[in-house]
SELUM-504060 format. One record per residue (C-alpha): x, y, z. Coordinates in steps of 0.1 Angstrom, whole numbers, padded with zeros to 4 digits, always signed. Layout:
REM residues N
XYZ
...
//
This chain:
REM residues 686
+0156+0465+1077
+0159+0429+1092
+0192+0413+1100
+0198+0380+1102
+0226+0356+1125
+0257+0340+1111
+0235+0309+1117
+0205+0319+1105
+0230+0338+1071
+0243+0297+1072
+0205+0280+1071
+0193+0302+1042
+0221+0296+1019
+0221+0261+1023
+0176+0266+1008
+0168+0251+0975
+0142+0253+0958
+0127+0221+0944
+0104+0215+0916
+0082+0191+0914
+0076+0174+0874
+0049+0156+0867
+0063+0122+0846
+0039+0119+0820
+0035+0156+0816
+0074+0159+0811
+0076+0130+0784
+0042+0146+0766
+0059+0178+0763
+0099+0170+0759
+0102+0128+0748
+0075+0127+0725
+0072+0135+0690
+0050+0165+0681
+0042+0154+0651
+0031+0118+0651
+0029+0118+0691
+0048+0086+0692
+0077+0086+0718
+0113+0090+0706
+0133+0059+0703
+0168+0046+0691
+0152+0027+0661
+0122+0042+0640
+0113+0072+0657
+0148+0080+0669
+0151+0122+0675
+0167+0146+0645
+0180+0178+0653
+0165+0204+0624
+0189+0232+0619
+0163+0251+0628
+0165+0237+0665
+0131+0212+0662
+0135+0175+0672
+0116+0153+0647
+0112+0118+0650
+0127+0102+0615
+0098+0086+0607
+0078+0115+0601
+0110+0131+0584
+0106+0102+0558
+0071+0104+0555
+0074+0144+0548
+0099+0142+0522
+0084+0108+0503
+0049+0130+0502
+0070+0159+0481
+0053+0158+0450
+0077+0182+0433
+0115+0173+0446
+0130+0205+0454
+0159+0199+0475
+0136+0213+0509
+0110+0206+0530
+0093+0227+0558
+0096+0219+0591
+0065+0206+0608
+0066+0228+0637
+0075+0266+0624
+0078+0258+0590
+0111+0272+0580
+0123+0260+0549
+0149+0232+0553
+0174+0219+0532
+0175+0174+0525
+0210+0165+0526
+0222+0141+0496
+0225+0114+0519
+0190+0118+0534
+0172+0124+0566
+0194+0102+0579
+0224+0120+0585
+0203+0148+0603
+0225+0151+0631
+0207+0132+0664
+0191+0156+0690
+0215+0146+0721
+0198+0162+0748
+0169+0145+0734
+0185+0111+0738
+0200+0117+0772
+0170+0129+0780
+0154+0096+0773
+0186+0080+0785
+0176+0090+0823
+0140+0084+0821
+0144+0051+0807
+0166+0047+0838
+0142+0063+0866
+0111+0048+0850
+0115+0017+0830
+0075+0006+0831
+0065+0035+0817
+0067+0024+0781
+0053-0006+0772
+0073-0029+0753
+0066-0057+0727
+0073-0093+0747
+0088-0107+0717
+0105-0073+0700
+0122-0059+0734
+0129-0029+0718
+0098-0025+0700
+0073-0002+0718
+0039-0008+0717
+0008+0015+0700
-0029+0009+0705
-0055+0016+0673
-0085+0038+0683
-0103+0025+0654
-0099-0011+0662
-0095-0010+0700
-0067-0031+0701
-0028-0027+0714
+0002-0042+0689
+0031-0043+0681
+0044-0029+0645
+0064-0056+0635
+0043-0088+0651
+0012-0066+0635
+0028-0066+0598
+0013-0035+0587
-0024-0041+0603
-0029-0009+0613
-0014+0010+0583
-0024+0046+0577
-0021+0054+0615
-0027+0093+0616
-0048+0094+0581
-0090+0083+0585
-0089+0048+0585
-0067+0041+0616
-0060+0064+0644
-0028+0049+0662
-0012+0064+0690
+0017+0049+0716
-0003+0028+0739
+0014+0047+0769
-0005+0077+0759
-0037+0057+0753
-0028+0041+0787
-0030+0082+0805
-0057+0092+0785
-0082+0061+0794
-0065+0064+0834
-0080+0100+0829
-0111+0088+0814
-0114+0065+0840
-0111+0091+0869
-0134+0111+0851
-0157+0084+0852
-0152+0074+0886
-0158+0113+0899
-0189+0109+0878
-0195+0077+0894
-0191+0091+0931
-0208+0121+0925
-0238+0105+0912
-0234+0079+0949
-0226+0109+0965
-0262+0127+0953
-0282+0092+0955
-0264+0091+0994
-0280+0124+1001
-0315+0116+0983
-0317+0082+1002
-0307+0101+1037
-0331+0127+1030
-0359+0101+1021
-0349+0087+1057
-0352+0116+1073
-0386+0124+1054
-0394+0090+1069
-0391+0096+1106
-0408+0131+1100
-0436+0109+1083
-0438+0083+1114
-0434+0111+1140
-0467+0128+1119
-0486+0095+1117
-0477+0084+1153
-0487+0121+1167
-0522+0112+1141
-0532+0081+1160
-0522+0096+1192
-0550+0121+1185
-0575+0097+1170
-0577+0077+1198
-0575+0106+1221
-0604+0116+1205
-0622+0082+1210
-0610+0078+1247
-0629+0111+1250
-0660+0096+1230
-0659+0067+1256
-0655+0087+1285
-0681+0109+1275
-0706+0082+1279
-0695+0070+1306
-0701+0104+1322
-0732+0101+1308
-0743+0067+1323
-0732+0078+1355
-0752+0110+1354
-0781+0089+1344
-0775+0068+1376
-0776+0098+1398
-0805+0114+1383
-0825+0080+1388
-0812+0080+1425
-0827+0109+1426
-0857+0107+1415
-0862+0076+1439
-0847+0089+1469
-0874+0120+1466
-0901+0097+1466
-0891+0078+1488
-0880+0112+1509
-0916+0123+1504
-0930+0089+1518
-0909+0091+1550
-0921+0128+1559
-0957+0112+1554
-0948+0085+1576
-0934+0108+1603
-0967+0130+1602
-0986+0101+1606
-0966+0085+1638
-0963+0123+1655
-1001+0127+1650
-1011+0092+1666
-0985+0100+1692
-1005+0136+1703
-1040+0122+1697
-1026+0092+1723
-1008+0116+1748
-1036+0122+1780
-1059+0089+1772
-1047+0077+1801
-1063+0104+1819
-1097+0100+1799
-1128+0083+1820
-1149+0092+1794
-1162+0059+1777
-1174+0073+1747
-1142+0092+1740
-1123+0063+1743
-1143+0043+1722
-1144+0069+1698
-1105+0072+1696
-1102+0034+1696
-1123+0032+1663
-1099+0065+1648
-1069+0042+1657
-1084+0009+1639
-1087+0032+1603
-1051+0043+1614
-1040+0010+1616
-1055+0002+1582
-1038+0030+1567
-1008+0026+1584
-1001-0007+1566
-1001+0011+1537
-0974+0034+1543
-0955+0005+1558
-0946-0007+1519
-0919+0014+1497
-0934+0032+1469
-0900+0036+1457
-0879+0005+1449
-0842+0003+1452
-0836-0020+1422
-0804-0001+1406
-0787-0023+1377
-0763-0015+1349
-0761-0033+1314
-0741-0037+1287
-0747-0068+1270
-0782-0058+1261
-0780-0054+1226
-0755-0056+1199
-0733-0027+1208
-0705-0038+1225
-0699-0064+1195
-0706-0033+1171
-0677-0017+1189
-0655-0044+1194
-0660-0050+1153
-0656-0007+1149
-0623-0007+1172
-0607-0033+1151
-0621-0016+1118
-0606+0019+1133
-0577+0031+1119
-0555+0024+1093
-0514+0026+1080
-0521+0036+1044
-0481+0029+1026
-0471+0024+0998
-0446+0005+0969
-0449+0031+0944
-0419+0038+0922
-0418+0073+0910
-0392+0069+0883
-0408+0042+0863
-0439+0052+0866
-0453+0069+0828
-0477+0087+0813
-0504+0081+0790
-0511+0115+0770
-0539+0121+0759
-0555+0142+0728
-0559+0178+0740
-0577+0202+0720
-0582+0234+0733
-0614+0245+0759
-0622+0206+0764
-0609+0187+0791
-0580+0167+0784
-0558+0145+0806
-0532+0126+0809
-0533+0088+0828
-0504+0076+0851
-0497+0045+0854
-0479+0035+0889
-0459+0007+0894
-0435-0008+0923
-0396-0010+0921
-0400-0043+0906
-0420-0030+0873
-0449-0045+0887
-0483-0029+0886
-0497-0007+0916
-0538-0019+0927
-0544+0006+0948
-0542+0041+0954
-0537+0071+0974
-0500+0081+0969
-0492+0114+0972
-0493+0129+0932
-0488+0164+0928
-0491+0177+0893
-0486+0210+0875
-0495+0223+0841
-0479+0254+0822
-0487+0265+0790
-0454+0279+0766
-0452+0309+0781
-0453+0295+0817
-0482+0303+0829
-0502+0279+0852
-0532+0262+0840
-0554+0251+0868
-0555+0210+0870
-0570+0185+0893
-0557+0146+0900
-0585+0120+0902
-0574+0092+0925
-0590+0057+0902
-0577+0041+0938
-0565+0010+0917
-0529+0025+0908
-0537+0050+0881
-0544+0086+0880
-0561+0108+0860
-0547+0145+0861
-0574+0164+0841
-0567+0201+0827
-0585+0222+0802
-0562+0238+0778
-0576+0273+0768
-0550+0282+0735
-0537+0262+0712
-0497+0251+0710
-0473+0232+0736
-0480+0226+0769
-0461+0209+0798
-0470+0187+0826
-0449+0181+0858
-0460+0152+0877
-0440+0139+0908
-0448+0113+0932
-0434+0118+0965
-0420+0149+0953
-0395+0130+0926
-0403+0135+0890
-0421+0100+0874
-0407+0087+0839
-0408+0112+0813
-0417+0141+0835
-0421+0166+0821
-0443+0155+0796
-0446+0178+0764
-0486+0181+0748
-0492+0191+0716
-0525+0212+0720
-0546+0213+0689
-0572+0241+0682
-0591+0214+0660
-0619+0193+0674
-0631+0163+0652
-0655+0141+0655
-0650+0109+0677
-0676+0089+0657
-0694+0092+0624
-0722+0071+0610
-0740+0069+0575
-0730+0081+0539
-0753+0094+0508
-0779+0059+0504
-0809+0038+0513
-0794+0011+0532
-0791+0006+0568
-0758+0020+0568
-0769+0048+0545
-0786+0085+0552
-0804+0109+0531
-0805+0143+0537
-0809+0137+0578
-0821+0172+0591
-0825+0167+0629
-0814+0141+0656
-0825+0135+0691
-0811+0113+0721
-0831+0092+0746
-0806+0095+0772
-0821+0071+0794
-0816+0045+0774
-0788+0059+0755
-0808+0055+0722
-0802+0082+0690
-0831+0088+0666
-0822+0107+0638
-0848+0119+0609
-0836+0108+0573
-0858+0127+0556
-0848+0120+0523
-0857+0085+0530
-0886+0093+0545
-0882+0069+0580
-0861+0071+0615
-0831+0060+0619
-0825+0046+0655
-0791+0040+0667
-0769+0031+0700
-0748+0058+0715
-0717+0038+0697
-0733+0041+0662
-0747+0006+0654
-0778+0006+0634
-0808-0009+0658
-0838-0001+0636
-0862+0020+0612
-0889+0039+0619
-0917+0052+0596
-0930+0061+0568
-0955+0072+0593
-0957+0112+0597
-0925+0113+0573
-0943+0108+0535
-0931+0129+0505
-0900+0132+0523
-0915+0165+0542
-0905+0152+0579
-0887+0183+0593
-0887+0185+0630
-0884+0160+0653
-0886+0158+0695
-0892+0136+0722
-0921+0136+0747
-0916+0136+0787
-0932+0100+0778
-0902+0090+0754
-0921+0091+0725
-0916+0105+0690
-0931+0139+0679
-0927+0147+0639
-0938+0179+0618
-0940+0174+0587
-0937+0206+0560
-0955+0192+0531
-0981+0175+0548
-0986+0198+0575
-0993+0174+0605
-0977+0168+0636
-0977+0132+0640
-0969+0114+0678
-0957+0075+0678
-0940+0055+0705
-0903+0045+0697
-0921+0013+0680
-0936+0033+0651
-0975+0032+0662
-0994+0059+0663
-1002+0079+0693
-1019+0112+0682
-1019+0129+0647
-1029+0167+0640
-1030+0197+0625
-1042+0234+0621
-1058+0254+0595
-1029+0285+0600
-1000+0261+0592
-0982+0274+0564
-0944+0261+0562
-0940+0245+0598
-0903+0239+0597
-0892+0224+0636
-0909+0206+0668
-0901+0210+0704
-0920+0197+0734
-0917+0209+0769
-0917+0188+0804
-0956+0193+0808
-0959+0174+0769
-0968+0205+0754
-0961+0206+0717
-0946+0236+0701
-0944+0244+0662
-0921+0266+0646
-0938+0281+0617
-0912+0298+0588
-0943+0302+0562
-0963+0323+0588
-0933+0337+0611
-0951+0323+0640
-0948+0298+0665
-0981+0281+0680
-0984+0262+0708
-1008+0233+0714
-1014+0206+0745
-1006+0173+0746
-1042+0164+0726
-1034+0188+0701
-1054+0220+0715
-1041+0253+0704
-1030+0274+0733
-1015+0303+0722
-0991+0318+0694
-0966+0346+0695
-0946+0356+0670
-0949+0381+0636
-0926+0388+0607
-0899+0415+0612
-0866+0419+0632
-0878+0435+0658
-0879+0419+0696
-0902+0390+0694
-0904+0388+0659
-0888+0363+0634
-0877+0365+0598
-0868+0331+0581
-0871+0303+0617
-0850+0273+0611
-0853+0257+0644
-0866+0256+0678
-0857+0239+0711
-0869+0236+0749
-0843+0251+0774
-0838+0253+0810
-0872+0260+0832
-0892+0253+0800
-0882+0285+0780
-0884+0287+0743
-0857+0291+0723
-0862+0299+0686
-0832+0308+0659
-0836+0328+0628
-0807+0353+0621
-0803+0357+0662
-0813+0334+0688
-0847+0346+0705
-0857+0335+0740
-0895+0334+0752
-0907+0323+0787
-0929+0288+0788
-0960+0307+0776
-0947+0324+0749
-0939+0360+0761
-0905+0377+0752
-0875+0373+0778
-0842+0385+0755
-0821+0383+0726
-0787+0366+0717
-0770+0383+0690
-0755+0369+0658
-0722+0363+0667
-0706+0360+0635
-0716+0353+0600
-0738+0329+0580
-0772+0314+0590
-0782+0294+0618
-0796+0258+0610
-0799+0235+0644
-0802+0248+0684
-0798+0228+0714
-0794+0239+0753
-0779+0209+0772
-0785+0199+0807
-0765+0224+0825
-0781+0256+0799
-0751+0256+0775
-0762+0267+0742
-0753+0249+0712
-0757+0261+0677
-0750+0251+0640
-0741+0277+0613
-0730+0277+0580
-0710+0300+0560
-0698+0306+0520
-0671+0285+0529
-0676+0268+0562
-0699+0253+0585
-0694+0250+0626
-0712+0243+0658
-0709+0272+0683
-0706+0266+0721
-0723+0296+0741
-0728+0300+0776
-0764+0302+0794
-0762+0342+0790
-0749+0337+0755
-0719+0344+0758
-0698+0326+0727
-0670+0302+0742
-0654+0281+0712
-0663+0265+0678
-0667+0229+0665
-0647+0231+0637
-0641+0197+0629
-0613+0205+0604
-0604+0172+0595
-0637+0157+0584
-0653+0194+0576
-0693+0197+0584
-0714+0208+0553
-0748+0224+0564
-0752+0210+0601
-0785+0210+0603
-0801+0192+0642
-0782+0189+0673
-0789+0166+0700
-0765+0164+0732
-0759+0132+0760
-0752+0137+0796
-0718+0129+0791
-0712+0165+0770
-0711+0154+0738
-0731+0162+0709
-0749+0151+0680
-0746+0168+0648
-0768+0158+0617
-0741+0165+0588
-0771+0173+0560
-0742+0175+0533
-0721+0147+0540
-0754+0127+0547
-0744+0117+0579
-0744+0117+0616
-0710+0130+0638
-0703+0130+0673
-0683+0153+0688
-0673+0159+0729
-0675+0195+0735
-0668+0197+0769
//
C-alpha cells in the first residue's frame, strides 16, 4: 500500500481538475434554442422556463400556440412533448429560465464577438438566409426573409452559419492540401523517375559509343595488321634477295682464293671471262626487287566525310511534351471477331497538338468479366495512336490507356461491343438506270486497280464500279442476252469471263466490252458459275449435268469430273464455283467440295448449318467465305482455310435477301451481290 509525505498529502489536495469547453460547442448545446436554433436573447428569442424544465425561446412559444387550430387551453412541448398548460395571460408570463440568462450573462461577458450584431439595431443579432445567401438583420430586413424554417427560406443565426462555413472551409482546405500533398508526391516521384531516366539514357550512350570506339579501334587494328603483313611480305623478298646476294659474293670469293698462285694462262683467262658474266649478273642483284614505299591514306575516298556526316547523324535524345491527362480517345465501332480500335489523340500541357511520336503508351483491354483481350499500339509517329483489339463476344468492354504510366482523359474508356456487322457501303436499288440493279448474281474485284464489276443480269450488261461505289461504266449486252449471264471471273490478264445459262457460251472480253474469245460445248446443259485459275484456264460449273469441265485458255476441253449424287466428288444442285489457294477448285452445292488444280478429289467441308449455299469466295490469305440463305434469313459465313466456321455476316440492320456472288479486296472486306434487295453491299470482315 503506498504512503505519501505530509508534503506530498499537501500537493495532492491542493490538484484540480480542469475542463476544457469548447465555446461554440457550449452555446450550440446550452445558449441556443433547440427549436429554431437561433441564440437566446433578452428581446425576441428571450429563454422560457416550461414547467416541464425545457427552455424555449418565446418566439417559437408564439409560433406553437398561434398554429393551434383547435384552442384547447395546451400545447406540447417541442422537446418531450408533455402536455402544457397556456396561462391566461400568455406565453409571456412563462417564468424566464435564469440560469439560462446568467448563462448568457457571462458569455456575453467572456466573448462579446461571438455574436454578430446589427450596426444600426445594437441589440439586434444578425441571421444569414441559406436560400438567398445573404446576412440581415430582422428589423432593417422588414420581413424579407419570412418563413425562415418552412421551404422557401432557410434562416439560421449567422454565428452558426459563420461555424458551419469555418468548418466547411477547413474541410475544404484538408481537401485542398491533401490533393497538394498527393500532386507533391506525384511531381517528386516524376523527378525521381527522371534522374532514373537520365542515369538509363546516359548509361545508353555510354554504351553506344563504347560500342563505336570499339568499331573504330577495330579497324585501326586492322590497318595496322595490314601494315605488318605488307612489311612482311617485303622484308622476305627482300630477305630472299640478300641470301642470293651472299651466295653470289662467297662463291666469287672461293673461285678467287689461290689465283694468285695460278701460272696457268689459260686458267686465268678462263676465270677472267667467268668473272666478266659475274659482273653482268652481279649488277642485277645490285637493284631491290623489293621497294620500301610504305604510305597510309585516309583521304582517298569519301569515307572520312561519310563518317564525319554518320557521327553527327548518330544518336539521338528522343523527349517529349506529351500531356497524359488531356489527351482522349476516339472510339471506334467494335463489332465482335473484327478488329476494332480506338485512336488517341496526344497533346502538350498547352492543349496543343503532338506531331510526333514515340511516347511511351501502354494499353490494356478487358472484357466484363475481366478478362484480358490481347491488344497491340500502332505508333502513326505524328502524335496519334492506334491501339487495335479484336473483341471475340459481344457486350462492354474496357480500355486502360496511360501514357507515362498516368491514365489519359477518359481512361478508362467503356465500348459498347455489338454482335451486328452492317454493311459500310451499299450501291443500287430495283431499276435500269445507272444507279439501278437487276437481279445482280455475282461480283468480282480487280484489285489492282481497285475496280468492281458486278453482273446485273436482269439487265443484261456489267456494272463497273470504284471501290467507293461510284458508277464508272456499263458493260455488255455481249455474252449477257436474254438475261442468262450467270457466272462471271477475271482472267490472270484482267479480262472478263461470262457463262451464260440460256445461251450456253462462255464469252471472254477485255474490261472495254470487245471480244476476246467466245465458246461452247455440246455437253452443256444448265452451266450455272465461271472460275479461272492463274494458268487462264477456264472452269464451268455445270448444275444441268452435275459436272464441272475444264477447258484452256482457247477453249479446249481438258477434263471433267464430277457426277450426280452426295457421295465424295459428286454434286447435287452446284450453285457456284471459285479458284482457291495453289489453284484448287472449290465447288458448293449442299457442302463445300475441294478438288486439286486438275480436278481430282482432296476433301469435304460440311454444311454447317441450315439453308442453301448461293456464292463462295477464298481470299488472299485462304479464308473461306460463303453466302447462305435460310426460311427466314440470309448470311455470309467466315470459315477458316481447314473450314473451320469462325463468325457470320449478319448484317442485321440492312438484312441480306438471297446473297448470291462474293468478291473480296486486299484490305479484308467483301463484296456481296444482295440478289433481293437488288443491290451491292460492302462489308469488312476482318
Amino acid at each position: 500500500m503506498a504512503t505519501f509525505s505530509p508534503e506530498e498529502a499537501m500537493m495532492s489536495s491542493t490538484l484540480v481538475e480542469t475542463v476544457s469547453i469548447n465555446y461554440e460547442d457550449f452555446n450550440d448545446s446550452f445558449l441556443t434554442c433547440g427549436t429554431c436554433l437561433c441564440v437566446y436573447d433578452n428581446i425576441e428569442h428571450s429563454p422560457k422556463l416550461l414547467p416541464c424544465s425545457h427552455t424555449v425561446c418565446r418566439s417559437c412559444l408564439d409560433r406553437i400556440v398561434e398554429s393551434q387550430i383547435h384552442d384547447t387551453g395546451y400545447f406540447r412541448c417541442p422537446i418531450c412533448r408533455e402536455h402544457i398548460g397556456i396561462p391566461r395571460s400568455g406565453v409571456a408570463t412563462f417564468p424566464p429560465s435564469f440560469l439560462v440568462n446568467q448563462l448568457l450573462d457571462l458569455m456575453s461577458r467572456q466573448r462579446r464577438d461571438v455574436i454578430p450584431k446589427c450596426s444600426t439595431h445594437n441589440n439586434q443579432e444578425l441571421l444569414f438566409c441559406e436560400t438567398c445567401d445573404s446576412v440581415f438583420c430582422t428589423l432593417c430586413a422588414g420581413g424579407e426573409h419570412n418563413g425562415r424554417g418552412a421551404s422557401e427560406h432557410t434562416v439560421i443565426p449567422f454565428s452558426i452559419a459563420i461555424k458551419r462555413m469555418s468548418e466547411i472551409l477547413l474541410y475544404k482546405a484538408h481537401l485542398c492540401i491533401k490533393n497538394l500533398n498527393h500532386a507533391y508526391d506525384t511531381v517528386s516521384s516524376e523527378m525521381q523517375n527522371l534522374e532514373s531516366s537520365v542515369e538509363k539514357t546516359v548509361e545508353g550512350i555510354n554504351r553506344s559509343f563504347q560500342d563505336l570506339i570499339a568499331l573504330v579501334d577495330k579497324r585501326r587494328h586492322e590497318c595496322l595488321q595490314w601494315v605488318r603483313k605488307i612489311r612482311e611480305e617485303k622484308r622476305k623478298n627482300l630477305r630472299e634477295q640478300l641470301e642470293i646476294i651472299q651466295a653470289e659474293k662467297e662463291k666469287v670469293q672461293s673461285e678467287c682464293d689461290g689465283l694468285q698462285y695460278q701460272v696457268e694462262v689459260r686458267n686465268i683467262t678462263k676465270k677472267i671471262g667467268d668473272l666478266n658474266e659475274k659482273l653482268d649478273a652481279t649488277s642485277n642483284l645490285s637493284e631491290p626487287r623489293e621497294n620500301s614505299f610504305l604510305k597510309y591514306e585516309y583521304r582517298h575516298n569519301s569515307a572520312l566525310k561519310d563518317m564525319t556526316k554518320s557521327l553527327n547523324d548518330f544518336g539521338r535524345i528522343k523527349t517529349s511534351t506529351t500531356f497524359p491527362a488531356l489527351c482522349s480517345g476516339k472510339i471506334g465501332d467494335a463489332v465482335t471477331h473484327l478488329k476494332s480500335s480506338v485512336t488517341l489523340l496526344t497533346v502538350d500541357y498547352h492543349g496543343n497538338p503532338r506531331t510526333s511520336g514515340a511516347d511511351p503508351v501502354g494499353a490494356e483491354v478487358r472484357s466484363d468479366k475481366g478478362e484480358i483481350i490481347e491488344s497491340k499500339i500502332r505508333d502513326k509517329e505524328n502524335g496519334t495512336y492506334e491501339i487495335q483489339y479484336v473483341p471475340t463476344k459481344p457486350g462492354k468492354v474496357k480500355m486502360f490507356i496511360s501514357i507515362f504510366n498516368r491514365p489519359v482523359k477518359g481512361s478508362p474508356f467503356v465500348i459498347d461491343v455489338s454482335e451486328h456487322n452492317n454493311p459500310v457501303m451499299k450501291f443500287g436499288s430495283l431499276g435500269n438506270g445507272e444507279e439501278h440493279l437487276r437481279q445482280p448474281v455475282r461480283v468480282v474485284t480487280n484489285n489492282d486497280n481497285n475496280i468492281v464489276y458486278a453482273l446485273d443480269t436482269g439487265n443484261c450488261r456489267i456494272k463497273c464500279l470504284d471501290n467507293t461505289g461510284q458508277f464508272k461504266s456499263h458493260i455488255g449486252p455481249l455474252g449477257l442476252e436474254s438475261s442468262g449471264g450467270t457466272g462471271l471471273a477475271l482472267t490472270p490478264e484482267k479480262n472478263l469471263a461470262v457463262i451464260n445459262w440460256r445461251t450456253k457460251y462462255v464469252t471472254v472480253m477485255n474490261p472495254d466490252g470487245d471480244l476476246l474469245s467466245k465458246f461452247t460445248h455440246q455437253d452443256f446443259l444448265e452451266p450455272i458459275d465461271i472460275a479461272v485459275n492463274s494458268r487462264g484456264e477456264i472452269i464451268v460449273a455445270d448444275n444441268g449435268a452435275n459436272r464441272v469441265f475444264m477447258f484452256d485458255a482457247n477453249g479446249k476441253l481438258l477434263t471433267t469430273f464430277g457426277g450426280k449424287g452426295s457421295k465424295e466428288g459428286q454434286f447435287k444442285l452446284i450453285c457456284a464455283i471459285v479458284i482457291g489457294k495453289c489453284d484448287e477448285i472449290l465447288v458448293a452445292d449442299h457442302r463445300v467440295q475441294i478438288f486439286s488444280r486438275d480436278g481430282k478429289f482432296s476433301r469435304v467441308i460440311p454444311d454447317q448449318g441450315k439453308g442453301q449455299f448461293c456464292g463462295l469466295n477464298v481470299d488472299s490469305g485462304g479464308l473461306i467465305l460463303a453466302t447462305k440463305t435460310e426460311k427466314t434469313q440470309s448470311y455470309v459465313q467466315v470459315l477458316n482455310s481447314s473450314g473451320r466456321l469462325m463468325f457470320n455476316i449478319d448484317s442485321h440492320h440492312d438484312k441480306l435477301k438471297r446473297p448470291s456472288g462474293l468478291a473480296t479486296t486486299n484490305d479484308h472486306h467483301v463484296y456481296v451481290a444482295d440478289l433481293g434487295n437488288h443491290c451491292i453491299k460492302k462489308y469488312r470482315y476482318k
